[in-house]
BANUGU-315451 format. One line per field, with one value per residue (C-alpha): chain; residue number from 1; z, x, y. Coordinates in steps of 0.001 Angstrom, whole numbers, plus 524288, in hexadecimal, padded with zeros to 5 digits. Each point is the difference from the previous one (the first is absolute). Last residue first. Example, Ala and Ser with C-alpha at 12.3 -4.5 7.8 and 13.67 -1.06 7.14 Angstrom:
mol	c(A,A)
seq	c(2,1)
up	c(81BE4,80294)
east	c(83566,7FAA6)
north	c(7FBDC,7F290)
//
This chain:
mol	c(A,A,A,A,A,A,A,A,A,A,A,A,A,A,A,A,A,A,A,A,A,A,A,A,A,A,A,A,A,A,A,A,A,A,A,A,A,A,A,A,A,A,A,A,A,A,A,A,A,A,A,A,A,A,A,A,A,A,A,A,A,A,A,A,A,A,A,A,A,A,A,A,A,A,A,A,A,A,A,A,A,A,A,A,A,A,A,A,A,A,A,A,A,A,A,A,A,A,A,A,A,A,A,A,A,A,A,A,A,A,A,A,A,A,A,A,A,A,A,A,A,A,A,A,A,A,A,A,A,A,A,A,A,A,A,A,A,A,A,A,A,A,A,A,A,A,A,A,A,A,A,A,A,A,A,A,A,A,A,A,A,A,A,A,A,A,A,A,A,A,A,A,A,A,A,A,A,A,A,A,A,A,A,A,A,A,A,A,A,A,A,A,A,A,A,A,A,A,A,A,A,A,A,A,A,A,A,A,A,A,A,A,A,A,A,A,A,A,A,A,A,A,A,A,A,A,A,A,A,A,A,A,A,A,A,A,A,A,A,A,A,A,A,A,A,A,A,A,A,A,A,A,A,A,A,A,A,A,A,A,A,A,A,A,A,A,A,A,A,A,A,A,A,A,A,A,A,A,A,A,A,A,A,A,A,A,A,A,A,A,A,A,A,A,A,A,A,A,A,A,A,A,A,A,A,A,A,A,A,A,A,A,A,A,A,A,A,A,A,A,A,A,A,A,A,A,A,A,A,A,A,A,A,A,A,A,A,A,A,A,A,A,A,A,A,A,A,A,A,A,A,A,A,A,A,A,A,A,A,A,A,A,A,A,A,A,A,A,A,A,A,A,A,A,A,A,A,A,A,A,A,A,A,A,A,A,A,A,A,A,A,A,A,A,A,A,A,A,A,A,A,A,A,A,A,A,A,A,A,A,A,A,A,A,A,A,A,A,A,A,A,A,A,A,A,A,A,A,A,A,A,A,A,A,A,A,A,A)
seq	c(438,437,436,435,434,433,432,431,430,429,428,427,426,425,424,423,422,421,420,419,418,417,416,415,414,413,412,411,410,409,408,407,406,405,404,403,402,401,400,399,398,397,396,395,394,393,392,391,390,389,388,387,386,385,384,383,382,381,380,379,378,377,376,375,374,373,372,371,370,369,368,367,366,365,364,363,362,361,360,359,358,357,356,355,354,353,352,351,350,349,348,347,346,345,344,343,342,341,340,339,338,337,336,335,334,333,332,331,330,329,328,327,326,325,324,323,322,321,320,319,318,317,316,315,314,313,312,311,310,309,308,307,306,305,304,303,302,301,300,299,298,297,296,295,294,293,292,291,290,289,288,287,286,285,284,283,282,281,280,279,278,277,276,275,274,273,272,271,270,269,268,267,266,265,264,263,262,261,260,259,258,257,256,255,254,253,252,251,250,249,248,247,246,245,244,243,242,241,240,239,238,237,236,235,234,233,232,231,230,229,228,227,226,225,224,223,222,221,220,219,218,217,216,215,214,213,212,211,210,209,208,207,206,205,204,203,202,201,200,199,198,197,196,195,194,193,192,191,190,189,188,187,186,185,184,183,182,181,180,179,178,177,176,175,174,173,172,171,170,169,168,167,166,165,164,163,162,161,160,159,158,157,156,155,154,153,152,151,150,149,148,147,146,145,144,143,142,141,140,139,138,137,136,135,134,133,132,131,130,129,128,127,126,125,124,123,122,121,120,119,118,117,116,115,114,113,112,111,110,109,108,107,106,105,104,103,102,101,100,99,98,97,96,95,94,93,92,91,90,89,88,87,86,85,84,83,82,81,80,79,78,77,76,75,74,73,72,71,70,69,68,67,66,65,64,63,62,61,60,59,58,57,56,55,54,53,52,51,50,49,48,47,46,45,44,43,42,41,40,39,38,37,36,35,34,33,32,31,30,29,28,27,26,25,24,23,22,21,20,19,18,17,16,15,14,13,12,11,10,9,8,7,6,5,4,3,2,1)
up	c(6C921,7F942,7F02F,80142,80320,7F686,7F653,80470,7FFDE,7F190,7FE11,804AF,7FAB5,7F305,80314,80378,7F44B,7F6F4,8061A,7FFF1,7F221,7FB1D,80846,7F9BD,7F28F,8001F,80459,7F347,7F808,8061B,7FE5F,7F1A5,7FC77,80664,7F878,7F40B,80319,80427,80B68,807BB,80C2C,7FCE3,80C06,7FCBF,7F204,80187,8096D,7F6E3,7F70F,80A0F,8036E,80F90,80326,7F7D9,80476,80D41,7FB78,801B8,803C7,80CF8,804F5,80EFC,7FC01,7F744,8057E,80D47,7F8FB,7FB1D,80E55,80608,7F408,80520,80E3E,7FC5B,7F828,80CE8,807A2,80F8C,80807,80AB7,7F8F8,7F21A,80661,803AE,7F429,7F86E,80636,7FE0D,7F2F2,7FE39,806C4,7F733,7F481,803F6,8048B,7F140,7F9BD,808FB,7FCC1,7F1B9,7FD03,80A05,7FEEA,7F251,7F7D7,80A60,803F5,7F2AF,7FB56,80AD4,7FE59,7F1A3,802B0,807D3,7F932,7FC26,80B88,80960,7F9BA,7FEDC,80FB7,80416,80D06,80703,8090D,80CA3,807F1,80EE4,8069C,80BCA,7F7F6,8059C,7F4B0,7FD31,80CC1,8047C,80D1A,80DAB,806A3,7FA5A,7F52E,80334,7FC39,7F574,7F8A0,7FF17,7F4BB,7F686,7F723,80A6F,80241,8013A,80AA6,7FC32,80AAD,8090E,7FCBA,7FADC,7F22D,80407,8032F,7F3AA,7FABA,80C06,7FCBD,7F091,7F809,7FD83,8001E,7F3F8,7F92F,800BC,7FDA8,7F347,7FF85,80240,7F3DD,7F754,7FF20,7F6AD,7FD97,7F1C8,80630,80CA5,80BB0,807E3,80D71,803D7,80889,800AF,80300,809F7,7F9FA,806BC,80052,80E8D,8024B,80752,80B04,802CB,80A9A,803B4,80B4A,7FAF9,80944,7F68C,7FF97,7FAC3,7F6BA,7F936,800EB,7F7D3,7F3C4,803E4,7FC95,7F2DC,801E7,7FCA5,80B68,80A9F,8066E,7F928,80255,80D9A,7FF91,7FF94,7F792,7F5F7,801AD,7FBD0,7F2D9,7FD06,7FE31,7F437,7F8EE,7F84D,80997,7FBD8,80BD9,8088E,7FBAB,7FE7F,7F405,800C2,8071A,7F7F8,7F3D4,80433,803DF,7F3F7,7F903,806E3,7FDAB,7F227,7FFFC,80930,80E3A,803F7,7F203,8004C,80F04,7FE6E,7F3BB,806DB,80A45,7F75E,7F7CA,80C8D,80321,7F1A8,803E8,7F54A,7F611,80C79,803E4,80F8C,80A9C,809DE,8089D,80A1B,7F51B,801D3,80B39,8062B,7F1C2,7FE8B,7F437,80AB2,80449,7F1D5,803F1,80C2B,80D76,801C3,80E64,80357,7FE6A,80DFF,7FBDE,80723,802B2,7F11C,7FF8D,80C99,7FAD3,7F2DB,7F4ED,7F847,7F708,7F741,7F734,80207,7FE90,8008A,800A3,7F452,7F6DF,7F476,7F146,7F279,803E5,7F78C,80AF9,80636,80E6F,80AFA,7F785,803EC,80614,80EC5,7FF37,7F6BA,7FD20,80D93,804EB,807A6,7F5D9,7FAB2,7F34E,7F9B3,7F342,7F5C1,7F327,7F90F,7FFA4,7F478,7F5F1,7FE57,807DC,80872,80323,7FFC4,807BD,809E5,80064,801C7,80BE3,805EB,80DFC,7F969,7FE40,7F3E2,7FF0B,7F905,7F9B1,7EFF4,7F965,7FA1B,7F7A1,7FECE,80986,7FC1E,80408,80CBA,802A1,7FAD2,80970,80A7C,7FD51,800FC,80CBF,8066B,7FF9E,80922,7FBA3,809C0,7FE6B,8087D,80069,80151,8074F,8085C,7FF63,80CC0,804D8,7F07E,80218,80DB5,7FD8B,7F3EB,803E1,80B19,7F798,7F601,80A38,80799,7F2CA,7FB51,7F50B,7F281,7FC8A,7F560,80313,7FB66,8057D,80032,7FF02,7F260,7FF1B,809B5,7F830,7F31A,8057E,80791,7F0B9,7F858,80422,7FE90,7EFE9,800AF,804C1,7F64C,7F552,802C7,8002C,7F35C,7F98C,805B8)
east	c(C219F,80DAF,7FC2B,8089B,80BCD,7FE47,7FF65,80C7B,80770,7F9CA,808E3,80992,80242,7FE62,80A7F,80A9A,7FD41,80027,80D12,8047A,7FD4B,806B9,80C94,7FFA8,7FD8E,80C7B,8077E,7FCCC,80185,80CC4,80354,7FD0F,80695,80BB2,800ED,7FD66,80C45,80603,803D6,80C58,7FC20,7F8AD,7F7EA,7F4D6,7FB6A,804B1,7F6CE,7F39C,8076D,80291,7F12F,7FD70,7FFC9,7F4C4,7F849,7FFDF,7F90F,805AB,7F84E,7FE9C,7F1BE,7FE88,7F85E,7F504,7FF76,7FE54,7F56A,7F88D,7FFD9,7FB47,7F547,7FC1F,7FFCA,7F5C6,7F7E6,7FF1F,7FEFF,80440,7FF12,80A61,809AF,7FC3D,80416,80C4A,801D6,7FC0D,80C89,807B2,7FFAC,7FE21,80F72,80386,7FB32,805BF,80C5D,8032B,7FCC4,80B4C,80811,7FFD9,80F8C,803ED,7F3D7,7FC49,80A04,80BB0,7FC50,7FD88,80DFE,80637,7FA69,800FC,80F8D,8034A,7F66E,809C6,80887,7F59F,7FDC2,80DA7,80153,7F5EA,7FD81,7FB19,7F7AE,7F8DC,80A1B,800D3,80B05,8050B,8043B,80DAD,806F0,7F74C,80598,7F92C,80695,7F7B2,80C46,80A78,80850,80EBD,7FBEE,7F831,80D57,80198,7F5FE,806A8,7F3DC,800D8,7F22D,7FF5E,7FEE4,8083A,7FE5F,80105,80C2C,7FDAB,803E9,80D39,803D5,7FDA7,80AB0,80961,7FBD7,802C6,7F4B5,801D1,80EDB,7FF9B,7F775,80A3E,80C71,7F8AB,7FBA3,80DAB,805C4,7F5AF,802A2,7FAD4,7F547,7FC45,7F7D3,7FAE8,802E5,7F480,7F87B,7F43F,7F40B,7FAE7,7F386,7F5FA,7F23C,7F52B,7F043,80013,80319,80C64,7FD63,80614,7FE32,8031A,8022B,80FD7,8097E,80BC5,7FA56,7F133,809CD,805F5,7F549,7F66A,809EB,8057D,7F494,7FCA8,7F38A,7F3B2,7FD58,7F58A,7FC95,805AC,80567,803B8,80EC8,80331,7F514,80448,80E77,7FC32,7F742,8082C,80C7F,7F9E4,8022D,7F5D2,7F476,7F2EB,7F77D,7F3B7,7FDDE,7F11C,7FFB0,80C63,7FCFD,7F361,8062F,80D1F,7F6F7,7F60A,80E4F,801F0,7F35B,8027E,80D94,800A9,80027,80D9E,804CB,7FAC0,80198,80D99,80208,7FAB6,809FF,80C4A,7FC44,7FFB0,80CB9,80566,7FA0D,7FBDF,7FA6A,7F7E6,7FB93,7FF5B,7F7FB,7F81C,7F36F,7F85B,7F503,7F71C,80468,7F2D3,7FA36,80856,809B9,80AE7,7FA46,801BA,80E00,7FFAD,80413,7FACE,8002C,7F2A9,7FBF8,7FD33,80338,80BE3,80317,8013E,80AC9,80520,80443,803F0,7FE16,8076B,7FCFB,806EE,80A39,80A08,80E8B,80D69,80DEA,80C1C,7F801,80AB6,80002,802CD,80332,7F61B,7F955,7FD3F,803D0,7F6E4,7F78D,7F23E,7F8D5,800BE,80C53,80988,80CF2,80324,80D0D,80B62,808BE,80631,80550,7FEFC,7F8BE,80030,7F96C,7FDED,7F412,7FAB1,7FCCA,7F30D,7F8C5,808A4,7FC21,7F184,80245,806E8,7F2B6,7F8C0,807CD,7FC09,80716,80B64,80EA1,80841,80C92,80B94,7F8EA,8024F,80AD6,805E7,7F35A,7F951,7F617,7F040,7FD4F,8068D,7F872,7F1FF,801E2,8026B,7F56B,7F7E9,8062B,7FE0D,80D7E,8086A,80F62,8085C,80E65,809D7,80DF5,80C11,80DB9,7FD64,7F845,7F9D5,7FC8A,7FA67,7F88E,7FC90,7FA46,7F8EF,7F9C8,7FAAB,7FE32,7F61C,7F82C,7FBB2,8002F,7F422,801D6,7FC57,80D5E,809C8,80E50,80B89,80F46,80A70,80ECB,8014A,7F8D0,80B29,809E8,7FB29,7FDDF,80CD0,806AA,7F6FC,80AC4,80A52,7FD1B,7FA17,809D2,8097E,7F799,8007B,80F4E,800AA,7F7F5,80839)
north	c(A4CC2,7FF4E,803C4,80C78,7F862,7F863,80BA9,804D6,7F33F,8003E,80EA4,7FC34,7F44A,8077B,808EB,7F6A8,7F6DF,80BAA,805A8,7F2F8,7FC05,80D86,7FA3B,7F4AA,80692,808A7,7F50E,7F73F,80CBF,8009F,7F1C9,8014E,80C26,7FA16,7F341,80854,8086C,7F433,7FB95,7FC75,7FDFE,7F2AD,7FC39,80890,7FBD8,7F23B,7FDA6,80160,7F790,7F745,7FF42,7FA37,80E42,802CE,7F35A,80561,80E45,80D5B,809EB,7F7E3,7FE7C,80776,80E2E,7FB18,7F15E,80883,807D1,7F5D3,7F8E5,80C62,80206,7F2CF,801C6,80B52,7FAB4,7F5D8,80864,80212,80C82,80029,7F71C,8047C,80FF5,7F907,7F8F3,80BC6,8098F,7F58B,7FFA6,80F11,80026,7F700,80664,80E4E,7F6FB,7FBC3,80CF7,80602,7F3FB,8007D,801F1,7F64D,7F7F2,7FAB1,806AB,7FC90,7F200,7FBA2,8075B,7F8EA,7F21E,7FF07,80562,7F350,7F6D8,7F688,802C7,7FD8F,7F2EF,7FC7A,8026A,7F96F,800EB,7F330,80724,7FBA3,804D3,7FCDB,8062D,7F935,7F3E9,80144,8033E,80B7E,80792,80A8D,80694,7FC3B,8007B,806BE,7F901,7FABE,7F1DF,80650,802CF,7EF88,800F5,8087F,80448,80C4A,804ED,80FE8,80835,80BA4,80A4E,7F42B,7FA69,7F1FC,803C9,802D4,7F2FE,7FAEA,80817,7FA48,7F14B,802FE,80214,80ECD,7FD25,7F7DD,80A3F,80AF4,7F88C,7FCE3,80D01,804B2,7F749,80457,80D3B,809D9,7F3FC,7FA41,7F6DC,803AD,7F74E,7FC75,7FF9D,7FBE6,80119,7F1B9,7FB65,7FDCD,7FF1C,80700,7FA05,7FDAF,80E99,80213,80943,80DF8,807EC,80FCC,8091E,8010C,7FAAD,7FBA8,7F384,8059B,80862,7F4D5,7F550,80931,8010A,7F40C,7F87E,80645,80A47,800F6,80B1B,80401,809C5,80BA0,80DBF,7FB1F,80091,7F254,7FD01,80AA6,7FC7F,7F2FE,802A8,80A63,7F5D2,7FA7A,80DA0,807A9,7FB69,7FBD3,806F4,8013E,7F1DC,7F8A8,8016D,7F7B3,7F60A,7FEF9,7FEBC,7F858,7F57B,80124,7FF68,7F293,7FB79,80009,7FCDC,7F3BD,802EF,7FBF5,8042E,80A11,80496,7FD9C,807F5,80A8A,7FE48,7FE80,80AEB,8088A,7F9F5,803FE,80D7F,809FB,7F823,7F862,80BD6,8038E,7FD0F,80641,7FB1F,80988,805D9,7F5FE,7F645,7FBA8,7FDEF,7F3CD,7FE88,7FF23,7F50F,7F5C6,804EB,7F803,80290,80F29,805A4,8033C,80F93,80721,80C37,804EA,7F1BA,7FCF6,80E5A,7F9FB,7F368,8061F,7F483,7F65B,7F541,7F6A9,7FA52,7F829,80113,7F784,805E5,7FECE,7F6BB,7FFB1,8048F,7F92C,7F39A,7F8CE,7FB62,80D0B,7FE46,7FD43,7F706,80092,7F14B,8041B,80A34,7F744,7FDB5,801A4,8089C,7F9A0,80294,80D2B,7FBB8,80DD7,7FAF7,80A0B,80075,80DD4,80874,8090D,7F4E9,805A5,7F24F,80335,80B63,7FD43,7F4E3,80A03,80811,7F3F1,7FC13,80CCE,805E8,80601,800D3,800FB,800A1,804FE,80D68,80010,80795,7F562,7FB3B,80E04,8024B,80294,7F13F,8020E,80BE8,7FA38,7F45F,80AE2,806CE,7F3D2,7FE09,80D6C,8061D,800EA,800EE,7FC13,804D5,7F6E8,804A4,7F5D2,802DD,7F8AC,7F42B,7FB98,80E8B,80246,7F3DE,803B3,80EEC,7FB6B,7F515,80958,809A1,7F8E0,7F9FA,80CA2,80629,7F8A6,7F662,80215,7FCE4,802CE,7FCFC,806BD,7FB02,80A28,7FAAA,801D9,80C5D,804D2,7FC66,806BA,80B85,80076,7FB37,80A5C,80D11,7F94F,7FD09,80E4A,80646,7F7CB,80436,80BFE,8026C,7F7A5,80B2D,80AC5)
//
């Protein structure tokens, strides 16, 4: 009876067995629109073969691959943020591959295309930027935004969205844009007032677009093919490249330790092949192939970053970002994400004294204006912290300590205690300048 059962069971693993060896696992934070359309032609061009797509926002997906046991472990990974795949390299969770596909640039003005060590691959190109509901600005009468140094404007209080930069890789991509375009001190004074002056942070990146598109919002920080995408596909939205944008990679990467390396291979080598490239020209996709002959068969009018069309002002730094990677989320998330109620009470008092100061002017007042912007706009975080490696090193090492981890949450704790008091006592001296306007 014994040798019965284990026969069953022997037969019983081999289908199992086969099919997991002909399945290949890729983690993306990529809309579906992308995902099943690279899905439904690999799978036509290799029969036989099943695609699973797991989404997951990218820092989720970092964490998933890192959680994986070697062997068990997705075979690619997929995703808009160079940082995030430093970060995985960097952890020894992404194997070499070169899949000889020529024709592509080493570089995109002075970034590498493809990770010099040969660790992962620039599959499509991306920028960053701004998108907005034509008739939601028509409705009432707002300009359309070029700049992000606009959307901190009193004109579009309450009409911006974006998401969290520890909850979107593109997110993290933007923000990191803007601070390292801006510098970090007035970069976060940016991000500040942009965001006070936001109706929303967003749990996924993709809210930020589908609440333009439907109306919800005004106006988005959004990657470009997150607003090209759905302005293509006949949406009443724009989308304009900020002058200070970078244009870099999205990538692609096999996973160390994968279920199935072969098929990822197979995988990533089609992703950059003519036909793979292809794909990203569709308009529910909209994205910008690193294959320059695909723009031969682009639409008119279609962005194309080999042509000199796009004007970015940023040299993204890629080892930068990923130095600061985790500094940047937790910053963003104790100062706004979790604070943003008491961060829109002060900007809304802001600009409730500048307009009263405009009508009524005072000096006393101006200054108690000023005071309270410094307030509400300074970084909890100063420069010179995140030019310390041992300040760094607290953040970008995952596996921590329970010391380590006592002292990044107390660290946490009192950013977003600093906040809260910064928030409030803006407030409160926009308040009094406002009553010193006569």
């Amino acid at each position: 009876m014994k040798t019965v059962n284990r026969f069953a069971l022997l037969f019983a693993a081999v289908p199992a067995l086969a099919w997991a060896q002909q399945q290949v696992t890729i983690v993306t934070s990529f809309p579906k629109e992308l995902t099943s359309a690279y899905q439904r032609d690999f799978e036509k061009r290799n029969p036989g073969v099943k695609v699973e797509i797991l989404n997951k926002a990218t820092p989720a997906g970092v964490a998933y691959v890192r959680e994986t046991r070697p062997g068990e472990r997705p075979d690619v990974f997929w995703a808009s943020a160079p940082d995030a795949f430093e970060v995985l390299a960097k952890e020894g969770l992404l194997t070499k591959y070169d899949p000889g596909i020529k024709g592509i640039p080493n570089k995109i003005g002075n970034y590498p295309i493809n990770d010099p060590q040969g660790f992962y691959r620039g599959q499509a190109l991306a920028g960053y930027g701004i998108m907005w509901n034509t008739r939601y600005l028509a409705a009432r009468k707002l300009p359309a935004p070029r700049e992000w140094a606009d959307l901190a404007k009193p004109v579009y209080f309450s009409h911006v969205s974006t998401s969290s930069p520890s909850r979107s890789g593109t997110t993290h991509l933007t923000m990191e844009t803007i601070l390292q375009g801006e510098g970090w001190t007035k970069g976060w004074e940016q991000i500040l007032r942009i965001c006070g002056n936001s109706a929303a942070i967003t749990e996924r990146s993709f809210g930020v677009p589908d609440g333009v598109s439907n109306g919800q919002f005004g106006i988005g920080l959004v990657i470009d093919f997150l607003g090209l995408a759905p302005k293509n596909s006949g949406f009443p939205v724009e989308f304009v490249y900020p002058s200070v944008t970078a244009i870099v990679p999205a990538n692609i990467g096999l996973v160390n330790g994968a279920k199935n390396a072969e098929l990822g291979r197979r995988f990533i080598h089609y992703s950059l092949s003519p036909e793979g490239q292809a794909l990203l020209l569709e308009k529910a996709i909209s994205r910008l192939p690193v294959l320059p002959e695909t723009y031969k068969s682009a639409p008119a009018g279609y962005p194309n970053p080999y042509a000199g069309n796009i004007k970015a002002k940023v040299n993204f730094d890629s080892e930068l970002a990923e130095s600061r990677y985790y500094v940047v989320s937790s910053v963003f998330d104790h100062a706004i994400t979790f604070r943003h109620k008491e961060l829109v009470v002060a900007t809304r008092a802001i600009l409730e004294a500048e307009r009263r100061l405009a009508a009524k002017p005072s000096a006393q007042g101006a200054q108690r204006l000023a005071e309270a912007k410094a307030v509400a706009y300074t970084p909890v975080v100063d420069e010179s912290k995140v030019r310390d490696k041992e300040f760094l090193a607290l953040f970008s090492d995952t596996k921590r300590d329970a010391a380590r981890t006592k002292r990044v949450t107390a660290l946490e704790e009192h950013w977003a205690n600093e906040a809260k008091k910064n928030y409030a006592r803006a407030a409160e001296l926009a308040s009094e300048a406002g009553r010193l306007a006569r």
